[in-house]
DRENTORKOL-3810 file (N, C-alpha, C; in nm, 4 decimals):
REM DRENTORKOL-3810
@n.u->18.9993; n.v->14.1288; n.w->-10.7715; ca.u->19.0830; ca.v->14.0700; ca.w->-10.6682; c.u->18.9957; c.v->13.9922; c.w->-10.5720
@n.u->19.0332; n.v->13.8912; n.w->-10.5524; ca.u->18.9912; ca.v->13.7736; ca.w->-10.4014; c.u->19.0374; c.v->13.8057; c.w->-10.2847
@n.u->18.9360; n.v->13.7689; n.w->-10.2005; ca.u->18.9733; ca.v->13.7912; ca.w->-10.0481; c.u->19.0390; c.v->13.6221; c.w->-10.0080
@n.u->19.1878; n.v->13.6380; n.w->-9.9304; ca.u->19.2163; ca.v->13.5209; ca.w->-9.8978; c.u->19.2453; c.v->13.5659; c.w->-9.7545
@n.u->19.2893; n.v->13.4099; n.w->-9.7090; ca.u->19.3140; ca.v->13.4029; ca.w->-9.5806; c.u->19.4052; c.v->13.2668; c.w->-9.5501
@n.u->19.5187; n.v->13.2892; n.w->-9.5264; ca.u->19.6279; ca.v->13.1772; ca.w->-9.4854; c.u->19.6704; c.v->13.2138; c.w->-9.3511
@n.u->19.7083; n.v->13.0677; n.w->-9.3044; ca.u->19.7313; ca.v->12.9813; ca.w->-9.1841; c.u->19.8686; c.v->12.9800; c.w->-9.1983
@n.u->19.9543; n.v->12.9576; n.w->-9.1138; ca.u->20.0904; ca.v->12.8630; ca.w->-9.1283; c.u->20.1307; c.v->12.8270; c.w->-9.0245
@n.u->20.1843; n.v->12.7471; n.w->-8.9625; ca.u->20.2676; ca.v->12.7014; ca.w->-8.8610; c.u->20.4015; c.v->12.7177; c.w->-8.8459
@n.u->20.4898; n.v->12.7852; n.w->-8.7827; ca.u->20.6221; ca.v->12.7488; ca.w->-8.7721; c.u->20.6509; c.v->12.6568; c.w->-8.6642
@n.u->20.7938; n.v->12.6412; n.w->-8.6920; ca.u->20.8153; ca.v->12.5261; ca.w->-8.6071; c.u->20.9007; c.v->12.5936; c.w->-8.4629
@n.u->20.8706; n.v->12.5502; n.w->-8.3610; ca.u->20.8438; ca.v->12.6050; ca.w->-8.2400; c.u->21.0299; c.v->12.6391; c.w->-8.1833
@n.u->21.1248; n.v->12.6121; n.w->-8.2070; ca.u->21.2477; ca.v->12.6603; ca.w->-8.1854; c.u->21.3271; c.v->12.7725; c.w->-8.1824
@n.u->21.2122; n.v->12.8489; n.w->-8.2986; ca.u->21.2544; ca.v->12.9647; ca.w->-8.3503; c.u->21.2765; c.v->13.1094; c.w->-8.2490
@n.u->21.3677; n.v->13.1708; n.w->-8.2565; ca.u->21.3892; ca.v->13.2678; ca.w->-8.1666; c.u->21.2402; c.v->13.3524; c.w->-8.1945
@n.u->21.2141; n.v->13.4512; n.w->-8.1514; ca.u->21.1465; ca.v->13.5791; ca.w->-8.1448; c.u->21.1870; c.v->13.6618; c.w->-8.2837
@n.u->21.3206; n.v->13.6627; n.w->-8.3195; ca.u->21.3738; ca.v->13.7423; ca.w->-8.4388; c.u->21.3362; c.v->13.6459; c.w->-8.5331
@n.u->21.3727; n.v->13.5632; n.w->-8.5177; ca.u->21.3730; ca.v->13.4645; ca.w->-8.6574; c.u->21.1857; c.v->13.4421; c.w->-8.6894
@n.u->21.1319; n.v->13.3929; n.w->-8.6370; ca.u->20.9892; ca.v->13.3851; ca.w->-8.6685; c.u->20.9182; c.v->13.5614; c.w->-8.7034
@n.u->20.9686; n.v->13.6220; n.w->-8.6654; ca.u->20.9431; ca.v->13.7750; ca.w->-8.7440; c.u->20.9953; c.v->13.7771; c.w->-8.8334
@n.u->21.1174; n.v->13.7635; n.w->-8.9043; ca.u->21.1971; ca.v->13.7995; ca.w->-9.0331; c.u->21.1374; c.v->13.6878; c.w->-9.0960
@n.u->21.0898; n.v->13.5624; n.w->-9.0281; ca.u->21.0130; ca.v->13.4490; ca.w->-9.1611; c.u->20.8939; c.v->13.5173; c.w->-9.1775
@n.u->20.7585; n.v->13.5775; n.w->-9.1290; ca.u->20.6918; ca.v->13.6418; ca.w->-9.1216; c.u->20.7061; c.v->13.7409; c.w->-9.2499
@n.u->20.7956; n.v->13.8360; n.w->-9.2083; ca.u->20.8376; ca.v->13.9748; ca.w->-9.2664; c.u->20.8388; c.v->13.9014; c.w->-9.4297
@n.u->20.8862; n.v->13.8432; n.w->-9.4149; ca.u->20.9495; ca.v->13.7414; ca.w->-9.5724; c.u->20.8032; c.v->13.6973; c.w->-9.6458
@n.u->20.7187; n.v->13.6354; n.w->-9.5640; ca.u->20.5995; ca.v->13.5565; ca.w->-9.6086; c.u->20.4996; c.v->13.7169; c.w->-9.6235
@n.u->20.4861; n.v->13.7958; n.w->-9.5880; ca.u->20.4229; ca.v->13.9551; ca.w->-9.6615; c.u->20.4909; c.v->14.0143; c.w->-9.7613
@n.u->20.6532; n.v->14.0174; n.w->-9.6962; ca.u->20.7111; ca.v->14.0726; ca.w->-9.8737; c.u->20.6353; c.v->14.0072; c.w->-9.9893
@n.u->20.6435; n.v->13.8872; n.w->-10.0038; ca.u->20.6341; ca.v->13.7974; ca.w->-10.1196; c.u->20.4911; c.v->13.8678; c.w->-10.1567
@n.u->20.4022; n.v->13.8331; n.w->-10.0535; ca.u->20.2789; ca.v->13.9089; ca.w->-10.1159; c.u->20.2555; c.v->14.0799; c.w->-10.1586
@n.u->20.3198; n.v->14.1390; n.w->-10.1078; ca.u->20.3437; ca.v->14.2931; ca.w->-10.1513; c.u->20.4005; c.v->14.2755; c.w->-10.3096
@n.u->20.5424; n.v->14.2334; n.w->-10.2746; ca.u->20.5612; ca.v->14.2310; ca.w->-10.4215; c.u->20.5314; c.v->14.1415; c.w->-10.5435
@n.u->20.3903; n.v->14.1009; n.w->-10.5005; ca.u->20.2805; ca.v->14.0469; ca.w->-10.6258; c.u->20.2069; c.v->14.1423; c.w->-10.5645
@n.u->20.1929; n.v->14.2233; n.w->-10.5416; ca.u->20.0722; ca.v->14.2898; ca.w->-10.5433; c.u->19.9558; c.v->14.2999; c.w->-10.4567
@n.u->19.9665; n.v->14.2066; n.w->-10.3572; ca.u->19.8388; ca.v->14.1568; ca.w->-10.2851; c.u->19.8239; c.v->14.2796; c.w->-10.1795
@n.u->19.7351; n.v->14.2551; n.w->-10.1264; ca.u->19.7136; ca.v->14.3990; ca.w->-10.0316; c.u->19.6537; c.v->14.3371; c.w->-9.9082
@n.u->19.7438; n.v->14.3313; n.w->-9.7861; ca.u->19.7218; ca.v->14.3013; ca.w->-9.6639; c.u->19.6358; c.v->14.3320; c.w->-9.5602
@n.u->19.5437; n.v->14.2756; n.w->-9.5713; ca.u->19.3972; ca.v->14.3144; ca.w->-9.4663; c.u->19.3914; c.v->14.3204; c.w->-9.3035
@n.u->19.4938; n.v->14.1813; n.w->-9.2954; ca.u->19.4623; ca.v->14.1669; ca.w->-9.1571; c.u->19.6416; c.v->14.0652; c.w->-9.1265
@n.u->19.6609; n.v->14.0915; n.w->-8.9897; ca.u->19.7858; ca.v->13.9611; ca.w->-8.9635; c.u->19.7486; c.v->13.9689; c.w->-8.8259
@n.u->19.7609; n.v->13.8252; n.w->-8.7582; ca.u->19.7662; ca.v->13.8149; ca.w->-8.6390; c.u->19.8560; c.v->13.6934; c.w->-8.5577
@n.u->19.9347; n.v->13.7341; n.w->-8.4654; ca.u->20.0217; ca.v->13.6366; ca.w->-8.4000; c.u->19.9406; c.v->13.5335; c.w->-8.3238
@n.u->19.8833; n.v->13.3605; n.w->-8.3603; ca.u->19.7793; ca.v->13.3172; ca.w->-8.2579; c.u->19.9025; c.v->13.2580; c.w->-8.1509
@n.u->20.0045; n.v->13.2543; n.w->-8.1834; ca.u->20.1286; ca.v->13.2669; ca.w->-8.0695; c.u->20.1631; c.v->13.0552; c.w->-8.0888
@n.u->20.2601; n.v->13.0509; n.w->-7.9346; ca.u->20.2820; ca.v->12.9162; ca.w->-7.9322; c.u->20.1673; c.v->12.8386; c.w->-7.9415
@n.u->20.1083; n.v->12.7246; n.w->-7.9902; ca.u->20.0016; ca.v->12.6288; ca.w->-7.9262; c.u->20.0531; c.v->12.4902; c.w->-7.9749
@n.u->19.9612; n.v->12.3724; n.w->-7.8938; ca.u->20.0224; ca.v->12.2782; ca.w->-7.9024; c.u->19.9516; c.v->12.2226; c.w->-7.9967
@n.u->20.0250; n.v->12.1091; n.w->-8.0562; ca.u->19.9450; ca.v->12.0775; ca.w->-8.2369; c.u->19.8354; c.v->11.9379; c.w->-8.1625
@n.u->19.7583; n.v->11.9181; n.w->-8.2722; ca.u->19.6048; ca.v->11.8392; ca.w->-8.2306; c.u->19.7247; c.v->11.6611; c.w->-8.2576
@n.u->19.7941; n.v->11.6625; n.w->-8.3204; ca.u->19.9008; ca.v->11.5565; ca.w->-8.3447; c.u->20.0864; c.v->11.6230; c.w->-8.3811
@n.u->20.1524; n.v->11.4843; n.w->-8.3647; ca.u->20.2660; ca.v->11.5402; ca.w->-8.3794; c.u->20.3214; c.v->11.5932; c.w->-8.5771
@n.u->20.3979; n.v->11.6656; n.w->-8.5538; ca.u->20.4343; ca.v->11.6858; ca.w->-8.7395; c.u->20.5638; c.v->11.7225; c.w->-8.6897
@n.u->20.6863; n.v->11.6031; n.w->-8.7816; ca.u->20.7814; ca.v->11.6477; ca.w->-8.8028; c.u->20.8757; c.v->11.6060; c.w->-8.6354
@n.u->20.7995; n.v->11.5431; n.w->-8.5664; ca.u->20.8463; ca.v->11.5437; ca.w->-8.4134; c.u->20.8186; c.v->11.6096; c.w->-8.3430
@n.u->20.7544; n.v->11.7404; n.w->-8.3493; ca.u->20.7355; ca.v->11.8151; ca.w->-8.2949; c.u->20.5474; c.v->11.8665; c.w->-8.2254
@n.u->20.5556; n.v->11.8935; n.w->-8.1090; ca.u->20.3800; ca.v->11.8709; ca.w->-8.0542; c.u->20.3741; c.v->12.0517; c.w->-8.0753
@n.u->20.4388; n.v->12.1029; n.w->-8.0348; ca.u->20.3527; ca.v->12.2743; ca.w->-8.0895; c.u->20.4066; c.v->12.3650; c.w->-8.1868
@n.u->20.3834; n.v->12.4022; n.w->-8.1767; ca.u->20.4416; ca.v->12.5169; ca.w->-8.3240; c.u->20.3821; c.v->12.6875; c.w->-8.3119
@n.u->20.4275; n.v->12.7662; n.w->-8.3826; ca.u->20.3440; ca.v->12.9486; ca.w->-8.3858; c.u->20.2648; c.v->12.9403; c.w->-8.4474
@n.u->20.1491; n.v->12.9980; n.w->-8.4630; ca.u->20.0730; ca.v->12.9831; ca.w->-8.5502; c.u->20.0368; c.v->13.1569; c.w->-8.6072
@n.u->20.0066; n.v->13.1818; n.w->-8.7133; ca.u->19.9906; ca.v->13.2846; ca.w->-8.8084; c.u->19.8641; c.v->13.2893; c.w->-8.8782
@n.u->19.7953; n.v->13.4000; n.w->-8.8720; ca.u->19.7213; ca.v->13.4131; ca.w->-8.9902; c.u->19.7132; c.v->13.5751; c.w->-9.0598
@n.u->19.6983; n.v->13.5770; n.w->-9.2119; ca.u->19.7290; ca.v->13.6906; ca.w->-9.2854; c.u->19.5997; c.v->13.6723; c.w->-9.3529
@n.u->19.4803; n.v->13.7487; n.w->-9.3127; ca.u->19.4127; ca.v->13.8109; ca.w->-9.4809; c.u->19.4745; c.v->13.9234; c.w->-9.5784
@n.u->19.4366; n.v->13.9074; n.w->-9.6554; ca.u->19.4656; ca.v->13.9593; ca.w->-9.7931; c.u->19.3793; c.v->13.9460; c.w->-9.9063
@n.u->19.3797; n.v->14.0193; n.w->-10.0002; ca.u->19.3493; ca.v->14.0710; ca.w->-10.0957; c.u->19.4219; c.v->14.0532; c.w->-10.2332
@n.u->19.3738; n.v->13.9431; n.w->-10.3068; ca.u->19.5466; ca.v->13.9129; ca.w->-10.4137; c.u->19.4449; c.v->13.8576; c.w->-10.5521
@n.u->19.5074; n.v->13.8742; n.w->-10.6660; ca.u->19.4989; ca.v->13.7847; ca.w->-10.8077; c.u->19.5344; c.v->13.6541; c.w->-10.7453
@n.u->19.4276; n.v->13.5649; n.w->-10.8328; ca.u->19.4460; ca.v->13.4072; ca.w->-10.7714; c.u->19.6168; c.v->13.3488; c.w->-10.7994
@n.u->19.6666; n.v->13.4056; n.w->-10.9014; ca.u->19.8146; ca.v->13.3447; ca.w->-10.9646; c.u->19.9141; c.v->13.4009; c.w->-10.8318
@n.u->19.8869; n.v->13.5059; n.w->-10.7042; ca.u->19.9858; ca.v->13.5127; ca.w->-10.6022; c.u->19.9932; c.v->13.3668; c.w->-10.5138
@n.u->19.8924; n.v->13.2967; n.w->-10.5403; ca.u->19.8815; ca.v->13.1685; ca.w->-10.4294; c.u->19.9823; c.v->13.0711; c.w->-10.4543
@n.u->19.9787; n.v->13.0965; n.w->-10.5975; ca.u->20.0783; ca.v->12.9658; ca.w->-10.6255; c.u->20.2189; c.v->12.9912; c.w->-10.5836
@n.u->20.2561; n.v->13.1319; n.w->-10.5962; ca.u->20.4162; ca.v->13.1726; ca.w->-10.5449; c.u->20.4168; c.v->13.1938; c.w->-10.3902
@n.u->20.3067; n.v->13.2345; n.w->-10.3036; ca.u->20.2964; ca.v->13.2251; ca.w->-10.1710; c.u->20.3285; c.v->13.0988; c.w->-10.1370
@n.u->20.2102; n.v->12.9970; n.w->-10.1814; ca.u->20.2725; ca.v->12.8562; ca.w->-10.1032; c.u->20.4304; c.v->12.8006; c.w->-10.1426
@n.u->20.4682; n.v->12.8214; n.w->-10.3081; ca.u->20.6074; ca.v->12.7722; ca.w->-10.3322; c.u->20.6735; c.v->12.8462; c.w->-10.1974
@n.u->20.6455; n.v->12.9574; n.w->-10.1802; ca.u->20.7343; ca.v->13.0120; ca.w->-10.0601; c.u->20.7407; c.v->12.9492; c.w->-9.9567
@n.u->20.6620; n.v->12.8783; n.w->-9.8745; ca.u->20.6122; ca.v->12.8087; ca.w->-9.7832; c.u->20.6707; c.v->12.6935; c.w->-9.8095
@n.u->20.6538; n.v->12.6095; n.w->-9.9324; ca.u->20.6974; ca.v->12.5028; ca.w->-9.9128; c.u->20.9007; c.v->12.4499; c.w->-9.9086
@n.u->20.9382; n.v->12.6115; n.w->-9.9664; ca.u->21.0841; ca.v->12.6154; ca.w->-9.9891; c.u->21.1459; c.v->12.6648; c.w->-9.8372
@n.u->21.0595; n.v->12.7513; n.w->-9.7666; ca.u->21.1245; ca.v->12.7293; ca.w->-9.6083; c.u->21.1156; c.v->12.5979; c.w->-9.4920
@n.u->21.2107; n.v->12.5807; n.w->-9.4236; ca.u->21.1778; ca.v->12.4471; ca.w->-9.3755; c.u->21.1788; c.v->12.4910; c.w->-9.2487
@n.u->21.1055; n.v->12.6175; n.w->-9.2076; ca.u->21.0481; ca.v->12.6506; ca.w->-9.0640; c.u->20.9527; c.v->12.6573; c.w->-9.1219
@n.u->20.8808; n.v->12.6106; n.w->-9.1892; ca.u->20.6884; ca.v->12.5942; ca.w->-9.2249; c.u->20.6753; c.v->12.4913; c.w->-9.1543
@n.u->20.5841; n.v->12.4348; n.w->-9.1130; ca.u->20.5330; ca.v->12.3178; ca.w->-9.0582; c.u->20.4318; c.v->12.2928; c.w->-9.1560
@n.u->20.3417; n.v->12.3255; n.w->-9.1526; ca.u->20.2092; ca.v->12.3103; ca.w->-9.2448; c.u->20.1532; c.v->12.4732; c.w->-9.3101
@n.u->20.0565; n.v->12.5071; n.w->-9.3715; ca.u->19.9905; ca.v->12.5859; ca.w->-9.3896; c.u->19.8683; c.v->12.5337; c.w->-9.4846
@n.u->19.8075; n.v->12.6811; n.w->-9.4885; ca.u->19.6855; ca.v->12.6074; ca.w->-9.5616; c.u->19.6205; c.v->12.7874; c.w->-9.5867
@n.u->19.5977; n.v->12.7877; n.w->-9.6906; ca.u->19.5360; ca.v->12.9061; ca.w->-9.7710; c.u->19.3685; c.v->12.8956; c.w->-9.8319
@n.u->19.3213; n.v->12.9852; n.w->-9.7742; ca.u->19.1752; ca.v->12.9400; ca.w->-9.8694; c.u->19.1670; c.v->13.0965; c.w->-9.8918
@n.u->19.0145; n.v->13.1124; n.w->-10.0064; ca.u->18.9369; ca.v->13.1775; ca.w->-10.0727; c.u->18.7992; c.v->13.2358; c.w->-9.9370
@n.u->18.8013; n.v->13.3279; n.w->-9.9609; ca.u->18.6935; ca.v->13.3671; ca.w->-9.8246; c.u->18.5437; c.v->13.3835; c.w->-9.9372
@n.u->18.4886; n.v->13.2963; n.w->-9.8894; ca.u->18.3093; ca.v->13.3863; ca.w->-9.9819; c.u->18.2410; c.v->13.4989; c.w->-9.8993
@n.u->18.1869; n.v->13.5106; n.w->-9.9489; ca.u->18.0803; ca.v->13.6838; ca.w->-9.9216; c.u->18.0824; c.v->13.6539; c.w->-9.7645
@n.u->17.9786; n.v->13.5067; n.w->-9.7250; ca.u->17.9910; ca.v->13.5129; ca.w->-9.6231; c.u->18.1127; c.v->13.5012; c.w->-9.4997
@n.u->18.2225; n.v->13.4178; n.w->-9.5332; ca.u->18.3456; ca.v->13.3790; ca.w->-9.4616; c.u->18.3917; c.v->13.5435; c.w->-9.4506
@n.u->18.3858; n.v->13.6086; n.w->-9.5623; ca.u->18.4630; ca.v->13.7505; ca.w->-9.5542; c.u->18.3791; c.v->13.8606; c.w->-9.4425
@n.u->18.2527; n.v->13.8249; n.w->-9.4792; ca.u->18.2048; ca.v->13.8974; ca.w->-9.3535; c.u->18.2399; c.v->13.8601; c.w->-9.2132
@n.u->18.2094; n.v->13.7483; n.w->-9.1499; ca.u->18.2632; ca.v->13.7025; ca.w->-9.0562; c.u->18.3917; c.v->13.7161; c.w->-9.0057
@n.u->18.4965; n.v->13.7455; n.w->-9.1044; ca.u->18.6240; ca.v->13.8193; ca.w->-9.1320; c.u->18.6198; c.v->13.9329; c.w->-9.0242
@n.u->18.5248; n.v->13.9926; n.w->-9.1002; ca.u->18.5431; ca.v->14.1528; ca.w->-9.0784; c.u->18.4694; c.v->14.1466; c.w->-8.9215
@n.u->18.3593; n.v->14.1125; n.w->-8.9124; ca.u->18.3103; ca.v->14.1259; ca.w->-8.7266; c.u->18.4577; c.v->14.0339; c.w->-8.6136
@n.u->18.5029; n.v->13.9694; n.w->-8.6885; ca.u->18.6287; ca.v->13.9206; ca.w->-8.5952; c.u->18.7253; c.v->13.9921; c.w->-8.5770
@n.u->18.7675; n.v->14.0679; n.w->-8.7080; ca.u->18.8234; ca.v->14.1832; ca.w->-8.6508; c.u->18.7669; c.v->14.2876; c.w->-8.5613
@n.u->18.7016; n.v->14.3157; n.w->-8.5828; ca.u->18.6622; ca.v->14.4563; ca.w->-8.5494; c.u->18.6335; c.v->14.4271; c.w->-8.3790
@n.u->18.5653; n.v->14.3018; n.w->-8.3552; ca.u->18.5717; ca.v->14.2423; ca.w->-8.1997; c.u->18.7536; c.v->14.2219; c.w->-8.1354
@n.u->18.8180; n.v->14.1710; n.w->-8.2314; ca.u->18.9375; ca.v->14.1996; ca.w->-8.1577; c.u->19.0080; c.v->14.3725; c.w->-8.1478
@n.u->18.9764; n.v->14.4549; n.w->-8.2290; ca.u->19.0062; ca.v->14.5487; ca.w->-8.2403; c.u->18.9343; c.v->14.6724; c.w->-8.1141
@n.u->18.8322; n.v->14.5860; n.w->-8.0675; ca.u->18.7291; ca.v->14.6597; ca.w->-7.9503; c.u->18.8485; c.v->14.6047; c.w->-7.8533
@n.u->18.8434; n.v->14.4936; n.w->-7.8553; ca.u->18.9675; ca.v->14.4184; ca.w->-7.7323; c.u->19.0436; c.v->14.4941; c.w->-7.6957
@n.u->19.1326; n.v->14.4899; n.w->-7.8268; ca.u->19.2554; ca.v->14.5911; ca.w->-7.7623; c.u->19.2564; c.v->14.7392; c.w->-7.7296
@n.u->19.1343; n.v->14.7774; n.w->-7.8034; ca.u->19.1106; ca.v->14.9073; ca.w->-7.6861; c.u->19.0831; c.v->14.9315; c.w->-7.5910
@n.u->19.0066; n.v->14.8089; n.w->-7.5179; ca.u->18.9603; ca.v->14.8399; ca.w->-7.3388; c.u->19.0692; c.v->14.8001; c.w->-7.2694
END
């Protein structure tokens, strides 16, 4: 199994419920292939570096995981069949990216304990 790590954007309208149940939806898919969820974090509203779609900010998301390379291709179809995606973008973590992974967690994880 590969260590990945995807991005996504939603598009900024979305209630509080609705960007969780799209969320909730974008981990099912990976559970039921199998993938095994490392890390998720809300990077919240921000405003985009250009406009997409009309729109200047969006939520932003990121999920590591743990998956067979053949879950990527049904993750992004997922992504590209909701039309609260804005963009996303999935990569492959190497030895080193995955380490760096792991001290970013573990620094946010000091965070939220003090």
């Amino acid at each position: 199994m590969n260590k990945y790590e995807t991005v996504f954007i939603l598009t900024p309208v979305l209630s509080d419920e609705q960007t969780k149940e799209t969320v909730a939806k974008f981990k099912k898919v990976l559970a039921d292939k199998g993938a095994e969820i490392v890390n998720e974090e809300a990077w919240g509203l921000k405003k985009l570096a250009y406009q997409i779609e009309k729109k200047t900010s969006g939520f932003y998301f990121l999920i590591e995981f743990n998956a067979e390379p053949a879950v990527i291709k049904t993750l992004e179809t997922a992504y590209r069949r909701d039309e609260k995606v804005i963009r996303f973008q999935t990569v492959k973590l190497d030895k080193y990216a995955a380490e760096y992974a792991e001290k970013r967690r573990s620094k946010l994880g000091k965070k939220e304990e003090a």
